[in-house]
Structures are given as C-alpha cells and as structure tokens.
C-alpha positions as CSV (number, residue, x, y, z in Angstrom):
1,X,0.0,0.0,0.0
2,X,1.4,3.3,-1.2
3,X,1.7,6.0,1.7
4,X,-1.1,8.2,1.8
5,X,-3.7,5.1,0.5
6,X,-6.1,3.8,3.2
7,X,-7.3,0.2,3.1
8,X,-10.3,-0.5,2.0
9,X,-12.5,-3.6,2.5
10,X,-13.3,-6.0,-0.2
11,X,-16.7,-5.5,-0.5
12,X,-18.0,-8.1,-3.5
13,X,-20.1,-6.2,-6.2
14,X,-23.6,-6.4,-6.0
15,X,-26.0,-5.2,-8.3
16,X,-27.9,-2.4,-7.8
17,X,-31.0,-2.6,-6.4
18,X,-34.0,-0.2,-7.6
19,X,-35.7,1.4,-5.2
20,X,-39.6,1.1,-5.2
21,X,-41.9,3.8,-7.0
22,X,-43.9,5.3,-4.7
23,X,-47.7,4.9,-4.9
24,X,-49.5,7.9,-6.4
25,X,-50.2,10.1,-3.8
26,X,-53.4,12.7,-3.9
27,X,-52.7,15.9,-1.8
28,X,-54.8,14.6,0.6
29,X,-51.9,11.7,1.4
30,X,-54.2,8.5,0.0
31,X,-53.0,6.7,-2.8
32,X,-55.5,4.6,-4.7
33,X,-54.2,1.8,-4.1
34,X,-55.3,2.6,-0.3
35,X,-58.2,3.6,-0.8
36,X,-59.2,0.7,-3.5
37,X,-58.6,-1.3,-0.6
38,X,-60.9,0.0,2.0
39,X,-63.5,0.5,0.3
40,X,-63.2,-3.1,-1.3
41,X,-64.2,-4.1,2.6
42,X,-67.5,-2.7,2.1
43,X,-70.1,-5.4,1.2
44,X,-72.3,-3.9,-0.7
45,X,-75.7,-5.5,-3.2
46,X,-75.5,-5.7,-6.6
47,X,-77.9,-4.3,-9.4
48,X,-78.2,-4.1,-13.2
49,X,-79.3,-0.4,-14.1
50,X,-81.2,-0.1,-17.7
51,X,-82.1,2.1,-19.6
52,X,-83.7,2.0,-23.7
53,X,-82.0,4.3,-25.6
54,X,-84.3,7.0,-28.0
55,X,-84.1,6.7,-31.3
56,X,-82.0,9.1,-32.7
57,X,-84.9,11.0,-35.1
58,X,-88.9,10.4,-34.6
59,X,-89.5,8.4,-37.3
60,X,-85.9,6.7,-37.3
61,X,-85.6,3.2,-35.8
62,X,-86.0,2.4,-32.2
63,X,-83.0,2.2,-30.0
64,X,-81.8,-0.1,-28.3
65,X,-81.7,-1.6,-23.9
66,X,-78.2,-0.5,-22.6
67,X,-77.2,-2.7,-19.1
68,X,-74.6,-1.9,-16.2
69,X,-73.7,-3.6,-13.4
70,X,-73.7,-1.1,-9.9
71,X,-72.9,-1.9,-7.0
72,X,-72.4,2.1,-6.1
73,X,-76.4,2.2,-5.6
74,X,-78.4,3.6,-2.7
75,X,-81.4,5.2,-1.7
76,X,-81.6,8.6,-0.7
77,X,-85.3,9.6,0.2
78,X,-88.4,8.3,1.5
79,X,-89.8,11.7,0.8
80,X,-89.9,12.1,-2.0
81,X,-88.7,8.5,-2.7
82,X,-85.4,9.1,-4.2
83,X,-82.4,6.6,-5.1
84,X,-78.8,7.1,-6.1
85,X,-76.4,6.0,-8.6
86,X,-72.8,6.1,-9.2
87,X,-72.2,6.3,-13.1
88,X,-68.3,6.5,-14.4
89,X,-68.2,9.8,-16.5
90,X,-68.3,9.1,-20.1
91,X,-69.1,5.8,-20.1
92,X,-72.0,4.9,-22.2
93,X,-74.9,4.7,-19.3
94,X,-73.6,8.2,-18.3
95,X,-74.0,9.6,-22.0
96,X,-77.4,7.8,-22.2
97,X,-78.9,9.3,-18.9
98,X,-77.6,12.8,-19.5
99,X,-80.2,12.7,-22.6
100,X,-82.5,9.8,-21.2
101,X,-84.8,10.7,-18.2
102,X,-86.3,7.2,-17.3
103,X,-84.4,4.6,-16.1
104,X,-84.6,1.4,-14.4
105,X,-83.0,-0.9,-11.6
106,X,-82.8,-4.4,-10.8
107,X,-81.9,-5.8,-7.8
108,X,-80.2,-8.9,-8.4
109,X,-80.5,-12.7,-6.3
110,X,-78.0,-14.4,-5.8
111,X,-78.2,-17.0,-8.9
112,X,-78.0,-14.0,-11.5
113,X,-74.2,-13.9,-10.5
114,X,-73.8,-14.3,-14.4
115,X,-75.9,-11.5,-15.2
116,X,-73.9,-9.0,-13.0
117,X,-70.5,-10.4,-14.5
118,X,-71.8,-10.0,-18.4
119,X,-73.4,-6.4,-17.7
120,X,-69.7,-5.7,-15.9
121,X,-67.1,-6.1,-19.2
122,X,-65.4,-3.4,-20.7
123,X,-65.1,-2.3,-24.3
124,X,-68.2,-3.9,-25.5
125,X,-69.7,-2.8,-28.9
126,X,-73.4,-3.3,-28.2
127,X,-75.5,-4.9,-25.3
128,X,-78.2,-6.2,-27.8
129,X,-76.7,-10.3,-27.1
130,X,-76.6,-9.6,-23.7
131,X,-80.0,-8.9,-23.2
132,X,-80.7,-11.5,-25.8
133,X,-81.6,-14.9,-23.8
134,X,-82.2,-13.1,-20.5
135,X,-86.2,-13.6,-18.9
136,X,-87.1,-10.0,-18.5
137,X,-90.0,-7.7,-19.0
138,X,-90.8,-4.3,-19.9
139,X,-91.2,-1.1,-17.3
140,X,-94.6,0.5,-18.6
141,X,-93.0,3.5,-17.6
142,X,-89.4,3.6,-18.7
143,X,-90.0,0.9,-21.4
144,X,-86.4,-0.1,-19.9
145,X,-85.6,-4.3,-19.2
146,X,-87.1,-5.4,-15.6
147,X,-85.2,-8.7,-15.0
148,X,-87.2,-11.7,-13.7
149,X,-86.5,-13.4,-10.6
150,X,-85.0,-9.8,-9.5
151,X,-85.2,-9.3,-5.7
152,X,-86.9,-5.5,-6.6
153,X,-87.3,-3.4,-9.7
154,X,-87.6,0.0,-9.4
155,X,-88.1,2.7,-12.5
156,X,-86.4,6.1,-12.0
157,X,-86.7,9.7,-13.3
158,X,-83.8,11.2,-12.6
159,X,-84.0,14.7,-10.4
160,X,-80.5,15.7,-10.7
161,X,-76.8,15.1,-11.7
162,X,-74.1,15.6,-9.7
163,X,-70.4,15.4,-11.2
164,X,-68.1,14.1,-8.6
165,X,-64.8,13.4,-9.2
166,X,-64.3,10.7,-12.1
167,X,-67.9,9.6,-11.6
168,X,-71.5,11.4,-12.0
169,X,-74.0,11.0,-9.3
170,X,-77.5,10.7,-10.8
171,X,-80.2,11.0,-8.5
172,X,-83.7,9.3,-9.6
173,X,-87.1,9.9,-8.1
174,X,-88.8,6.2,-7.8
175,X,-91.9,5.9,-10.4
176,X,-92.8,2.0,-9.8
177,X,-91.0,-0.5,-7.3
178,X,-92.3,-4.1,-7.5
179,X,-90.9,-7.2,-5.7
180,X,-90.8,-10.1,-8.4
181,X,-88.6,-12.8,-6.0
182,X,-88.4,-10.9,-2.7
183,X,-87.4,-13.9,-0.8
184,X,-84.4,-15.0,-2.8
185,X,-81.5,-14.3,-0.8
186,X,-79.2,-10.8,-2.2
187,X,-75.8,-11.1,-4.3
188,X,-73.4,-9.2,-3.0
189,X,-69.9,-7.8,-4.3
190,X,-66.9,-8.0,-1.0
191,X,-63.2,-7.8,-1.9
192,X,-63.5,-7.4,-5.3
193,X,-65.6,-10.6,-6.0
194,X,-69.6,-11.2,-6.4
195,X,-70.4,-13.6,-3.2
196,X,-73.3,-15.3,-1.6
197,X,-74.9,-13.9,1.8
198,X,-74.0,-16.5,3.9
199,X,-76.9,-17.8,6.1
C-alpha cells in the first residue's frame, strides 16, 4: 500500500437494487391503491341499471336496452322517494342518462351472478346479445328491461346530476318498485368478487 492510501475492505459487487416507485399520492396523502382497498371491505348488493335508448330522429328506428352492473347504488329519500347511482363519466350509461330521463333498476339474487358479471365487461360494442336470452319484461314507464327473478325493480326519473370526481351522481325519483322474487337471498360484491350472503 502506497503512503497516503487507506485500506479499503473487499466488499463483493452487487448489483444495484432499484428502489420502489412510490404509490400515487393525492394531496390529501391517500394513494388509490389505499383507498381501492378500503372500500373493497365494504359489502355492498349488486344491481343491473337499464335504460332504452331513443331513437336518434322520430321516425328513425327504435334504440336499443343499454345494461350496467352497480354496486355504487343507494337510496336517498323516503320523501320524496329518491335513489342514487354512481355512473363513471363518459361511459356509455352516463351519455345515455344525461339525454334519457327514465331509467330502471334491478336488484339482483343471488343465482344471476352471471348477469352481474356480463353487464360488468369493458369495451363492449353493443349490449343487444346480452340482453338477448335473458327472462325479463318491460317497465310500462321507462319501457327499460325489468329482470325476472330480480329481488326489486324500481323505474327512475332522474332529479338531478351531480359530477363528482371521475364519476357522475344521478339522483332518480322512484316511479314504480315491485318485488318479483323478494325472498331470494341478495348477491353481493366484497373484496372485489360477487359472493353469496351467507346464512
């Protein structure tokens, strides 16, 4: 060792490793990753909202039943009876009810667990083959799909719209409920999954 040198360990190379990228933080300090996972932990029932699209001139041809799943659904009011639903902005059920007053909602059982999971995928072209071998009838009202076997059906005519975030809040005032199989026991969406009330 040359004078002025100090000794120096042999440390074995390692390879550098990258440190972790941060979760997007809102100013608040919640990432969504945190709060995805919270509110996964609330069990919440799971409906199909319709709605039958107006054709686009008066003598043009008839449009046609647009489906989404919800589980961000609630009711508001007694008096007047008012309910609630969460639409994502500029997704097609938003465009539709921002021109289409009447609406309708379905309550789903527990065996339509496939209805709630077709209604749910993304990027579809058209919802006329989903409605296509389902047993449903027609609100007198709305003229949107009431699903048989349904725990409740409700037709709406939405009051207001509230934009919130990424998501518009449409509030409807309740034109008809009916009960078509109220004693079938409630899906349910927990965790990020559609699950059976266990008895």
């Amino acid at each position: 060792m040359r004078e002025g040198e100090t000794s120096v360990p042999n440390v074995p190379k390692t390879t550098p490793v990258p440190l972790p990228i941060p979760a997007t933080l809102h100013p608040e300090g919640v990432s969504n990753d945190e709060f995805r996972a919270a509110m996964s932990r609330l069990a919440a029932g799971v409906c199909l909202i319709t709605a039958h699209e107006p054709p686009l001139t008066p003598a043009g041809p008839d449009g046609e039943d647009v489906g989404m799943t919800a589980t961000a659904f609630m009711s508001v009011s007694l008096d007047p009876p008012l309910v609630l639903v969460s639409l994502r902005e500029g997704s097609r059920m938003d465009d539709l009810l921002a021109e289409q007053p009447l609406w309708a909602v379905s309550v789903l059982a527990d065996h339509q667990v496939q209805v709630a999971s077709r209604f749910s995928m993304k990027n579809r072209i058209s919802d006329r083959l989903l409605f296509a071998d389902l047993p449903y009838g027609r609100g007198e009202v709305s003229g949107a799909p009431l699903l048989t076997g349904a725990l409740a059906t409700l037709e709406c005519r939405t009051e207001n719209r509230v934009e919130a975030g990424d998501h518009t809040l449409v509030v409807g005032r309740v034109l008809t409920a009916a009960l078509p199989s109220p004693d079938s026991p409630p899906l349910t969406y927990f965790r990020g999954r559609y699950r059976h009330l266990a008895g």
